[in-house]
C-alpha positions in Angstrom: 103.8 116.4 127.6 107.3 117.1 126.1 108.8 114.8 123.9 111.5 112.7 124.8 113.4 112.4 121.6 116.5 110.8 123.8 114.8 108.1 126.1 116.7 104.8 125.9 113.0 103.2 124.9 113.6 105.9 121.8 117.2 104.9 121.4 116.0 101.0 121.6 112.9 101.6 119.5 115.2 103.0 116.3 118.1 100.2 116.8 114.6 98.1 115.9 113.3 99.4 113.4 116.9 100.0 111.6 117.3 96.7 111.6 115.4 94.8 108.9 116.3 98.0 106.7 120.4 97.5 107.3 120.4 93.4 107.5 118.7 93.4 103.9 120.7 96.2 102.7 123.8 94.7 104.0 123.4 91.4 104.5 121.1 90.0 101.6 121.2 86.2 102.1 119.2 87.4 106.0 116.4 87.7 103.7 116.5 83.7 103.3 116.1 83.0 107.0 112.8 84.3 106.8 111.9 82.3 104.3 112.9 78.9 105.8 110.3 79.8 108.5 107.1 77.6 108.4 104.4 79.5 106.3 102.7 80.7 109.5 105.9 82.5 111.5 106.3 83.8 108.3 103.3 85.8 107.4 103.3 86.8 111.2 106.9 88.0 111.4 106.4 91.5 110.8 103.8 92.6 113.4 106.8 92.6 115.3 107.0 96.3 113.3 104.6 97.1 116.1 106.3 96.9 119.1 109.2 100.2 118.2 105.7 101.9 117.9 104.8 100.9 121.6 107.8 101.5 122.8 108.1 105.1 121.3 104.4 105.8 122.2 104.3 105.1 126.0 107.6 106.8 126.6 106.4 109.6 125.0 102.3 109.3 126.4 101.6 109.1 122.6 100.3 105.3 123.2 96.8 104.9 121.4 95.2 101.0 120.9 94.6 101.7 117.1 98.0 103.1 115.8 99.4 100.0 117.3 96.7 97.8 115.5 97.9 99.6 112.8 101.6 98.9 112.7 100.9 95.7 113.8 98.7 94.6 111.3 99.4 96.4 108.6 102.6 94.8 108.0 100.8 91.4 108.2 98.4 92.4 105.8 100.8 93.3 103.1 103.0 90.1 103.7 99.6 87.9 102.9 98.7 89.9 100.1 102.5 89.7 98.3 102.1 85.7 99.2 99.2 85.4 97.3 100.2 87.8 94.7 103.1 85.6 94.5 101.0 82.4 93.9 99.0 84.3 91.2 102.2 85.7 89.5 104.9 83.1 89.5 106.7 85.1 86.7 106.6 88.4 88.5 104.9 90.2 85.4 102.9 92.7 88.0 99.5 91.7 90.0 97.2 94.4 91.2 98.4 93.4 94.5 101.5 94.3 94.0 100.5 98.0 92.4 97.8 98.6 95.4 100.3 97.7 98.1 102.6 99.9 96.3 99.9 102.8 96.6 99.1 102.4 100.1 102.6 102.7 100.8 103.2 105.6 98.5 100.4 108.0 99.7 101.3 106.9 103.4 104.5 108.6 103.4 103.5 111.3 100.8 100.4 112.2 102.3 101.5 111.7 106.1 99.0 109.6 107.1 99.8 107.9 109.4 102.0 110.5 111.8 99.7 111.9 114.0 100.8 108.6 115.8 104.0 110.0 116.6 104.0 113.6 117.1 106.8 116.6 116.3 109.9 115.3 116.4 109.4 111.3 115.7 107.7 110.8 112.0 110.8 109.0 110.7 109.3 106.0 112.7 106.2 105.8 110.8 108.6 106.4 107.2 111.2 103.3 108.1 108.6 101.2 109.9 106.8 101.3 106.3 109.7 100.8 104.4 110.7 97.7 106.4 107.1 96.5 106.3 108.0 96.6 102.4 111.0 95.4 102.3 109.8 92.2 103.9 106.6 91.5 101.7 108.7 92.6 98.4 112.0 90.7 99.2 111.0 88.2 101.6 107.2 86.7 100.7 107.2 88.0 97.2 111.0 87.6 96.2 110.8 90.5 93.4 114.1 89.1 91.5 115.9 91.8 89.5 115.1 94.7 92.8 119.0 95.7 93.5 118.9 96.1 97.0 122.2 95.9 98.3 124.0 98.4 100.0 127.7 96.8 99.6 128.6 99.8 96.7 131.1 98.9 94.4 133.4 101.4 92.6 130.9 101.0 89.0 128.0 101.8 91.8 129.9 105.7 92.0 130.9 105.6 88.8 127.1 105.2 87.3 125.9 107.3 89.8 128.1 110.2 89.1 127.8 109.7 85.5 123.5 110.7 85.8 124.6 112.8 88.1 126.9 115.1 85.8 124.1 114.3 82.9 121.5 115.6 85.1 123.3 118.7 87.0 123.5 121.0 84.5 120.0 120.5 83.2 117.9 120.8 86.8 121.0 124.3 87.4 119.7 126.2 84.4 116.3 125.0 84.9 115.5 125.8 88.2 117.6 129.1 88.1 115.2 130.1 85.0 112.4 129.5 86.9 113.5 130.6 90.3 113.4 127.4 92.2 116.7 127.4 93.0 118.9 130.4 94.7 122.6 130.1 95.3 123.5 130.3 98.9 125.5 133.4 99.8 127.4 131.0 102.2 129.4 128.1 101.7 129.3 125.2 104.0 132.0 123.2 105.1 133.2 120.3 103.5 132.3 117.5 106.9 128.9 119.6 106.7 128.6 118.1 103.1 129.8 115.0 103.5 127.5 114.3 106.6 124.5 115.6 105.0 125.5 113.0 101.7 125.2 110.0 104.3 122.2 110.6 106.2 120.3 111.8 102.6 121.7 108.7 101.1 120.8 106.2 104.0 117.1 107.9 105.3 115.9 109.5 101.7 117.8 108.5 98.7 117.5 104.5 99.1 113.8 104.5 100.4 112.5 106.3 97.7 115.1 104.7 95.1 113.8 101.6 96.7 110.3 101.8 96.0 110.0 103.8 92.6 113.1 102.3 90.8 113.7 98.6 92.7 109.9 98.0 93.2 107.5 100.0 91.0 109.5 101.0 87.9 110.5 97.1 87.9 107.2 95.6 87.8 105.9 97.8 85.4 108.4 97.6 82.8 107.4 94.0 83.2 104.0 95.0 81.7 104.7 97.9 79.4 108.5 97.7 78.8 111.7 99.9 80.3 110.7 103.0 78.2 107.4 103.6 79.6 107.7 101.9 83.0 110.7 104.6 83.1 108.7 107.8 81.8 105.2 106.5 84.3 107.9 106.0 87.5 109.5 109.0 86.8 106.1 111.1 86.3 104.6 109.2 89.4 108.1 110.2 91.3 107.5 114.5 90.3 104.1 114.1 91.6 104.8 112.7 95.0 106.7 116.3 95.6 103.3 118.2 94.9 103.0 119.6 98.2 107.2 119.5 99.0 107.8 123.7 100.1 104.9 124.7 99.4 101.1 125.2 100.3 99.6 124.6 97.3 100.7 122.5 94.5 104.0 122.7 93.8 105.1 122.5 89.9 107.9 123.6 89.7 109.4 121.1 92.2 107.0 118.6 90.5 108.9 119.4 87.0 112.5 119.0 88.6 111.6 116.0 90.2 109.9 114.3 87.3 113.1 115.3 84.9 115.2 113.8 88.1 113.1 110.7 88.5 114.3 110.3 84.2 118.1 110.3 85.7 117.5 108.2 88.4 115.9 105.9 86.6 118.8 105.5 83.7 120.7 105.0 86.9 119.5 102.1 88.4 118.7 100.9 85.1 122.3 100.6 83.7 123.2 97.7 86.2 119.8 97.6 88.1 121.2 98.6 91.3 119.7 100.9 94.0 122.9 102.1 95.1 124.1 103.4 92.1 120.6 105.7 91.5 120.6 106.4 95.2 124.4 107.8 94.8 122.8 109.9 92.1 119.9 110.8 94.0 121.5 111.7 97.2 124.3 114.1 95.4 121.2 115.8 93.7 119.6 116.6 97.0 122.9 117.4 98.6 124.0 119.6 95.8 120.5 121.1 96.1 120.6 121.8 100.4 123.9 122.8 100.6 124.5 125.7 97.8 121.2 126.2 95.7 118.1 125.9 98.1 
């Protein structure tokens, strides 16, 4: 059966699941009306992650009973986990919880685990259904404090952002020139070509990943082993989730670029502790990267 990338149920499916990502990104305090829910609504909440799934599937014939256990459940699962990982660690210093949750969700999207549920055409689903499921165990039932995740950029968020960037540039250039993992492009594109490309990386790659290696894992673990080597294990665990990026086997030299990126990115959010400002970074990096040196 074809897929029908531009059914309404599609169209409705994706208004769903964008928003809990855009209301917390844009609209922080939404975050407190799910905590004034009784304790039960709250841990419940998120299997409504399920339903974009349904909606998706059986327009699409894709509809199987265990993918939508899946989403359904999964969510759940996480949100009880973080609330009792929040009862264990008032201060926030790091519970395994926290750092298994945080693997789960890491090899998910690296490893594609879960997108045989959707089929050619549809993964980003199963990547933003993830990140909401997330974004409301983390922000909502666990209330990491210190995260940065909020979308409303400020002039000092472009400012930092293009400083790593211009710190960074020249280094992954020569780099990746030397060891032939970058090629300049013998055509230019235009400038709306660029500028669209910045949005959409920003929005659907940059802030998911800056939100779970910097906001979420590089933040709890500094809170065990300090900012220098929560910065140098985020930024090693941030190469290695581009093993298999281009490549069938494992990738290193994308792995070394990545790792020295993850460094950058992480001095980024760092300096004010906002995702915006290492996403900004981020997202120029991988536009840079598409547009003139892939």
């Amino acid at each position: 059966m074809p897929r029908l990338l531009f059914h309404p149920s599609v169209f409705l499916a994706a208004l769903l699941t964008l928003v809990p990502f855009f209301s917390a990104a844009f609209w922080p305090r939404s975050l407190q009306l799910a905590q004034q829910l009784p304790l039960s609504l709250r841990m419940l909440a998120p299997a409504l992650l399920g339903f974009p799934y349904a909606l998706v599937s059986v327009s699409n014939g894709l509809f199987r009973w265990t993918w939508l256990a899946l989403y359904t459940l999964l969510p759940v699962l996480i949100s009880l986990l973080l609330y009792r990982a929040s009862l264990a660690d008032p201060e926030q210093r790091g519970e395994w919880r926290d750092f298994l949750i945080l693997g789960v969700l890491g090899l998910a999207v690296d490893l594609r685990w879960f997108e045989p549920a959707w089929g050619p055409g549809l993964a980003i689903f199963n990547k933003v259904l993830l990140l909401d499921a997330g974004i409301y165990g983390f922000l909502a039932i666990r209330q990491l404090r210190q995260v940065g995740f909020d979308l409303r950029l400020r002039l000092r968020d472009f400012r930092i952002g293009l400083l790593w960037l211009a710190a960074y540039a020249p280094i992954a250039v020569a780099l990746g020139l030397l060891l032939g993992f970058l090629h300049f492009h013998p055509h230019m594109p235009s400038a709306w070509h660029v500028l669209l490309g910045w949005i959409f990386t920003f929005l659907f790659v940059a802030v998911p990943e800056e939100l779970f290696f910097r906001g979420w894992m590089q933040n709890l673990l500094e809170r065990r082993v300090g900012p220098v080597r929560a910065l140098l294990i985020t930024a090693t665990l941030f190469g290695l989730s581009h093993f298999n990026k281009r490549a069938v086997h494992f990738n290193w030299r994308y792995v070394l670029l990545a790792l020295l990126a993850g460094i950058f990115y992480g001095r980024a959010w760092l300096q004010d502790r906002r995702v915006g400002a290492s996403a900004i970074t981020h997202a120029s990096v991988d536009t840079i990267w598409s547009a003139w040196l892939r």
